[in-house]
LUMMAR-816194 format. One line per 4 residues: their letters; for each residue z, y, x of N, C-alpha, C. Coordinates in nm, 4 decimals. Last residue first. Example, Ala and Ser with C-alpha at 12.3 -4.5 7.8 and 13.67 -1.06 7.14 Angstrom:
sa = 0.7080:-0.2250:1.2850:0.7140:-0.1060:1.3670:0.7870:0.0030:1.2900  0.7800:-0.5690:1.3190:0.7800:-0.4500:1.2300:0.7800:-0.3300:1.3200
***
This chain:
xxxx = 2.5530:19.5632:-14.1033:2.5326:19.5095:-13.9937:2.5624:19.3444:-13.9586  2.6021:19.5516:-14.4332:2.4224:19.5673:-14.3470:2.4191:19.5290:-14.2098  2.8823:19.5547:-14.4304:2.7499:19.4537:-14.5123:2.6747:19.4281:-14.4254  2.9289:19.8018:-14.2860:2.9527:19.6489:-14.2650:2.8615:19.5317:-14.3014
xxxx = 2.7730:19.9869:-14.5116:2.7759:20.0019:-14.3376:2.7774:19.8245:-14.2955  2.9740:19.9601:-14.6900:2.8191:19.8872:-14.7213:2.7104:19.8862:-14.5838  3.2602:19.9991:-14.5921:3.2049:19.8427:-14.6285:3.0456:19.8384:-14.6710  3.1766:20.2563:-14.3202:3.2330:20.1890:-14.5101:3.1696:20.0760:-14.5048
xxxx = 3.0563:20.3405:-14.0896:2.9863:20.3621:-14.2058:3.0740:20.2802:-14.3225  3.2937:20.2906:-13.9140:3.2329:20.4216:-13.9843:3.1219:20.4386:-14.0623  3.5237:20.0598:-14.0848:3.3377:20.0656:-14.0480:3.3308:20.2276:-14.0279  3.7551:20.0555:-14.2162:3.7564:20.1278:-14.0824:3.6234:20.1327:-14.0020
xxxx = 3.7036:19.8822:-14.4265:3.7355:19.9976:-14.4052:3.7761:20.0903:-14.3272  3.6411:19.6190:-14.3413:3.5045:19.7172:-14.3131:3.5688:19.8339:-14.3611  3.8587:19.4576:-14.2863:3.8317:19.5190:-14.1860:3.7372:19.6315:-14.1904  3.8657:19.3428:-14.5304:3.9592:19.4569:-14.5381:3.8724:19.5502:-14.4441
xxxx = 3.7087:19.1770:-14.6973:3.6722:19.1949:-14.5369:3.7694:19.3582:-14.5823  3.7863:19.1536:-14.9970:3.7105:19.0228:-14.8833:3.6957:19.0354:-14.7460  3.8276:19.3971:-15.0530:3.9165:19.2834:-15.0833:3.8861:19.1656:-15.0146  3.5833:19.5151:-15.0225:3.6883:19.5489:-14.9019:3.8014:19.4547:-14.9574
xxxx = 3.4394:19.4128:-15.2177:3.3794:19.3745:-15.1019:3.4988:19.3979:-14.9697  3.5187:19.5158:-15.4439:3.5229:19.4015:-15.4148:3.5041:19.3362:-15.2754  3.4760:19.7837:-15.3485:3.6053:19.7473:-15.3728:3.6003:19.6281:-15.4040  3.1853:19.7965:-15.3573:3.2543:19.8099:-15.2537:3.4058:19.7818:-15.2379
xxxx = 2.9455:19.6010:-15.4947:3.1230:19.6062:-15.5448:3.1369:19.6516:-15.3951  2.6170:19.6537:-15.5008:2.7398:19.6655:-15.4185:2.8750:19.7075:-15.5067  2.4254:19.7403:-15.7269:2.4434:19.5972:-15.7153:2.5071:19.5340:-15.6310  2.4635:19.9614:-15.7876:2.4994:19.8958:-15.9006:2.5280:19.7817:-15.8239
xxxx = 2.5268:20.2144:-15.4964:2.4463:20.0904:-15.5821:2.5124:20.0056:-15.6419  2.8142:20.3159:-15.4469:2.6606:20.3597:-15.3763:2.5376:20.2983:-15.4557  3.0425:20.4340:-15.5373:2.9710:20.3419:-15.5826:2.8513:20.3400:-15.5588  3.2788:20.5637:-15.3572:3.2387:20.6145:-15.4157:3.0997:20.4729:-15.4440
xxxx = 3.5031:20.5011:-15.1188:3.5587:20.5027:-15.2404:3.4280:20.5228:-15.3818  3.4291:20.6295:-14.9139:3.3622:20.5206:-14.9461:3.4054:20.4454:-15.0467  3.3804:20.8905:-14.7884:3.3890:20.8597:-14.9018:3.3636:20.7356:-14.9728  3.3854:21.0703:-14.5359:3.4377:20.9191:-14.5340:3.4338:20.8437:-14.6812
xxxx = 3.2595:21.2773:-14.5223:3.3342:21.2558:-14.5740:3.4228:21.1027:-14.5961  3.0003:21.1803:-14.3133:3.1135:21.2618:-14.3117:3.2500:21.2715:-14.3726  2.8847:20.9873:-14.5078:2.9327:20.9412:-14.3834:3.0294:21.0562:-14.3479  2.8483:21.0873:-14.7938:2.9284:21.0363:-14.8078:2.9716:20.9807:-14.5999
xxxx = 2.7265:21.3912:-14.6769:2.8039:21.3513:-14.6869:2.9122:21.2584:-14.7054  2.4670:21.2020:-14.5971:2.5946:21.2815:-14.4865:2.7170:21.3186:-14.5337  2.3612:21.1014:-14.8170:2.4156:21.0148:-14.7007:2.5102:21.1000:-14.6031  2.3185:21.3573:-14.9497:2.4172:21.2698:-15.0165:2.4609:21.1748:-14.8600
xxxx = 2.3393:21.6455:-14.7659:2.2522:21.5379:-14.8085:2.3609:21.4379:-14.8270  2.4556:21.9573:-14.9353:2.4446:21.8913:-14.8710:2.4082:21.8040:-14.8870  2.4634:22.1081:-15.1706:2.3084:22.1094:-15.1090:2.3826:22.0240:-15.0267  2.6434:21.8715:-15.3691:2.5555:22.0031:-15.4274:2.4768:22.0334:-15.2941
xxxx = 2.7749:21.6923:-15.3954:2.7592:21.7363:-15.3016:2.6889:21.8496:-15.2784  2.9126:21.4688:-15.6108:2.9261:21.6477:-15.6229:2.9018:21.7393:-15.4881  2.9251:21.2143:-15.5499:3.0002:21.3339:-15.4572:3.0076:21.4317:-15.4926  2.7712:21.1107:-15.7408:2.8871:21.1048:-15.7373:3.0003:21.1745:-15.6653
xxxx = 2.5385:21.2185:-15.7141:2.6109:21.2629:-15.8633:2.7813:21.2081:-15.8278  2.4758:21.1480:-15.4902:2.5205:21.2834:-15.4757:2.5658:21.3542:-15.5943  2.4379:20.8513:-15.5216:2.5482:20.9285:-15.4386:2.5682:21.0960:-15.4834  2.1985:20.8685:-15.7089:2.3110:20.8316:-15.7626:2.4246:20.8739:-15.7116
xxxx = 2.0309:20.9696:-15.5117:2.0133:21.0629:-15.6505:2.1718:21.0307:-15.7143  2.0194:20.7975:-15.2654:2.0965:20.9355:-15.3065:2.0818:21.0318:-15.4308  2.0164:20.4501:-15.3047:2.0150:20.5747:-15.3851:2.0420:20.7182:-15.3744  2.0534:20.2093:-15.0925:2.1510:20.3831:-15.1149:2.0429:20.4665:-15.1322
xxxx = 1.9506:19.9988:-15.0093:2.0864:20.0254:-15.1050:2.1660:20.1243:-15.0893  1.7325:20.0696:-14.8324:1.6978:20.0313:-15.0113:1.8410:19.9911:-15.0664  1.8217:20.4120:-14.7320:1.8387:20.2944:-14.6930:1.8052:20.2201:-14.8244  1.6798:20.6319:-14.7995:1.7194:20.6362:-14.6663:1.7251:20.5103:-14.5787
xxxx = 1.4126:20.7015:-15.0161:1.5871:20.6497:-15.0183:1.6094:20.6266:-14.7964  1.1989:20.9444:-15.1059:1.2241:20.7950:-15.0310:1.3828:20.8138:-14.9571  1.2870:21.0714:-15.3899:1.2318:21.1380:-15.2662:1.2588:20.9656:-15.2015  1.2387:21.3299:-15.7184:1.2416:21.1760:-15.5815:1.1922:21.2144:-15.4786
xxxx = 1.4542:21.5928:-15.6936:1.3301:21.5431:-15.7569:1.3142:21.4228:-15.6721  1.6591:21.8072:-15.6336:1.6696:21.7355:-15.7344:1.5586:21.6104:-15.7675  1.5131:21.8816:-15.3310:1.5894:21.9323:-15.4425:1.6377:21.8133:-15.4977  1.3133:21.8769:-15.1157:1.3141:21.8382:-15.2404:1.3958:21.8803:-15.3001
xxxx = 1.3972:22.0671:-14.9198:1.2654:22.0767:-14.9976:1.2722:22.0202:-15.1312  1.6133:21.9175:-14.7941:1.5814:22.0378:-14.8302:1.5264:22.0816:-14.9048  1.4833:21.6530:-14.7535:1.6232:21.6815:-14.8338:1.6357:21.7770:-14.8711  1.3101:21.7173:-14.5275:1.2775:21.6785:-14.6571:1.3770:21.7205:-14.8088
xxxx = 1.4977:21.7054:-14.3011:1.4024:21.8566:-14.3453:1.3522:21.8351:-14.4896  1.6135:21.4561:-14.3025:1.7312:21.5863:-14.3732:1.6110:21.6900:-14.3894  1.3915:21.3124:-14.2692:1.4477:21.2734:-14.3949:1.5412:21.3989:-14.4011  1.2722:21.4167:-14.0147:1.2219:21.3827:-14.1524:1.3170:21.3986:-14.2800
xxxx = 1.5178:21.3421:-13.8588:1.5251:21.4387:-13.8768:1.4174:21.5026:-13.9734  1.4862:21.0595:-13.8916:1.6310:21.1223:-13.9301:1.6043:21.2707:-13.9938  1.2557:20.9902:-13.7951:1.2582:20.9915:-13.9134:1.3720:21.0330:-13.9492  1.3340:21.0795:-13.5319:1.2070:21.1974:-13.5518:1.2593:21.1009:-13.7091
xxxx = 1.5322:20.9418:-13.4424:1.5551:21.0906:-13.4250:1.4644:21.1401:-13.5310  1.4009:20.6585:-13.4387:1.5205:20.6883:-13.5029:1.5444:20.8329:-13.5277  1.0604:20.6717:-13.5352:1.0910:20.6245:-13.4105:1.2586:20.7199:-13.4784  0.8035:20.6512:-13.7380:0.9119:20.5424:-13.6528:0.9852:20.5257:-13.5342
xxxx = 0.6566:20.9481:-13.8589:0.7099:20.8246:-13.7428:0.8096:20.7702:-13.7192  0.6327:20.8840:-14.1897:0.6471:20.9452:-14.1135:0.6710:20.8899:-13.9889  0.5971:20.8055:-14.4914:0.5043:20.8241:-14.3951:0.4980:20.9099:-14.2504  0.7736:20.6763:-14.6450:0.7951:20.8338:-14.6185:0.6487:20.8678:-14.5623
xxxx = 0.7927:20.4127:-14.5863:0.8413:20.4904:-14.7094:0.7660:20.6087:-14.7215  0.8161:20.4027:-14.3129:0.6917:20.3427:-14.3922:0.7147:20.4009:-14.5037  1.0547:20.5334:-14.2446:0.9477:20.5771:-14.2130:0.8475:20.5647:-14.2805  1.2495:20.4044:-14.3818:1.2406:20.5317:-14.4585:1.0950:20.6058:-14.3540
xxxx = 1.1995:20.1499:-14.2190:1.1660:20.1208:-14.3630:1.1472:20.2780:-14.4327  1.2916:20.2651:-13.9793:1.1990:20.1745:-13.9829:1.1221:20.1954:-14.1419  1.5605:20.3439:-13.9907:1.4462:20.4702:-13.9558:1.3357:20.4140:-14.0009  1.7902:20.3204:-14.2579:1.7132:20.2653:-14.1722:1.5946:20.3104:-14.1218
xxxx = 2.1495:20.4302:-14.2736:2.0016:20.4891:-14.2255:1.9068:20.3834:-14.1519  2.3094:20.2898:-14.2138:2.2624:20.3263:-14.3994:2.1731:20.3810:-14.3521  2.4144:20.2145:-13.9726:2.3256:20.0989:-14.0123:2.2631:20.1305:-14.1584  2.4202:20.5227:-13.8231:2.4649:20.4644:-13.9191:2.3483:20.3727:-13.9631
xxxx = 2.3195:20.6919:-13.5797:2.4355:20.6047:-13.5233:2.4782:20.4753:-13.6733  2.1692:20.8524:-13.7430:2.0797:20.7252:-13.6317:2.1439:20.6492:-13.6127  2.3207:21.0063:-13.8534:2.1735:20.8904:-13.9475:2.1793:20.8447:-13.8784  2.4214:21.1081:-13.6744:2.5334:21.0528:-13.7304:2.4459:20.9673:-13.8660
xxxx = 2.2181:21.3157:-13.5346:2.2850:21.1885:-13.4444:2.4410:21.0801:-13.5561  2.1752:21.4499:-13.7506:2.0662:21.3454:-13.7183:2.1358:21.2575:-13.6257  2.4053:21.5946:-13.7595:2.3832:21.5395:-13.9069:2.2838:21.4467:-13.8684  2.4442:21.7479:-13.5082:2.5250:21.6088:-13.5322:2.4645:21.5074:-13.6798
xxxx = 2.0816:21.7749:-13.3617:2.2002:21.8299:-13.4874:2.2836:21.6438:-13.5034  1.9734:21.7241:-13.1423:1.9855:21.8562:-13.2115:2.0349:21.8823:-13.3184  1.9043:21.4818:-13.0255:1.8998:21.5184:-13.1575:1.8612:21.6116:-13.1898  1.7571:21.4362:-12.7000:1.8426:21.5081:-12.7981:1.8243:21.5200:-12.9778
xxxx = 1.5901:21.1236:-12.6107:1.5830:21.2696:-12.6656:1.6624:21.3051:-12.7739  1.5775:20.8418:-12.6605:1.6724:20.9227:-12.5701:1.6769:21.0530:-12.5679  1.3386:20.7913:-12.8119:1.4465:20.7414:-12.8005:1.5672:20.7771:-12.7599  1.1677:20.9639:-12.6787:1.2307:21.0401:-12.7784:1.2765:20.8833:-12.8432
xxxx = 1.1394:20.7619:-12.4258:1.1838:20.9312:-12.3849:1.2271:20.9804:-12.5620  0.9601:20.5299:-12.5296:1.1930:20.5341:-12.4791:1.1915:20.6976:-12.4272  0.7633:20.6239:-12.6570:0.8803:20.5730:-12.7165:0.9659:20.5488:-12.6579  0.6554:20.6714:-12.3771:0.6768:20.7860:-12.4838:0.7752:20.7238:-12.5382
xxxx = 0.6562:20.4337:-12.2463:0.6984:20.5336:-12.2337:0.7330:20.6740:-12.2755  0.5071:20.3214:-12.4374:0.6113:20.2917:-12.4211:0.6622:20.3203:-12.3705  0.2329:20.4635:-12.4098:0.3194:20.4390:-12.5417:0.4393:20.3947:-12.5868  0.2016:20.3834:-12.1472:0.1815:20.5427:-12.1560:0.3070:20.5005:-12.3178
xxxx = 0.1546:20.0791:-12.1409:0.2699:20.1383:-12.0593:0.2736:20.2954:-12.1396  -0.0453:20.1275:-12.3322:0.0637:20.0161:-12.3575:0.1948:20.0776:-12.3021  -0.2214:20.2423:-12.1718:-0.1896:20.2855:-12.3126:-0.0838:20.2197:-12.3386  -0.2739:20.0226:-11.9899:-0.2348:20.1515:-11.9594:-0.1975:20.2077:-12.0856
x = -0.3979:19.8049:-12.0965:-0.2622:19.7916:-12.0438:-0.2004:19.9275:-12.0150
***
């Protein structure tokens, strides 16, 4: 029972522990970032900050070459051909840039999808944001 409490107390302190960069507090705040699944992916810990901040140190490193997807309907090999984002990370930019004009996965009509729910164009994450929540 003690480990239990000790482990769950760890997990709500870097729950609540500073980011340190808007680019990790704007993965965590977005339903395209799932920490859970790009953890198991990735092999890294599960917990929202620490796989955020996994996934942009990674982004770095890799380059051009695979790498575990953020969210399983967002590709960033495909986003960042479409942004022309050159080193920045495809998910930040398209959340920064608001770009949701841009075709995240074959198998999301985002312009079909904002013809059906206008409202998710004001999602800060974009109609595939919406979708997911």
């Amino acid at each position: 029972m003690r480990t239990y409490t000790l482990r769950r107390m760890v997990n709500e302190w870097f729950r609540r522990a500073p980011s340190t960069s808007p680019e990790v507090d704007l993965l965590v705040s977005s339903p395209l970032f799932d920490h859970a699944w790009y953890a198991e992916i990735a092999g890294c810990r599960d917990d929202p900050a620490t796989a955020a901040r996994h996934y942009l140190d990674q982004a770095g490193k890799r380059g051009a070459g695979p790498a575990p997807w953020p969210h399983p309907l967002f590709p960033p090999a495909r986003v960042a051909r479409a942004l022309r984002s050159g080193a920045v990370d495809p998910l930040v930019a398209y959340l920064q840039g608001r770009r949701f004009d841009v075709s995240v996965h074959p198998l999301f009509d985002a312009t079909g999808y904002l013809r059906s729910h206008p409202e998710a164009a004001s999602h800060p994450s974009g109609p595939l944001g919406h979708y997911t929540e």
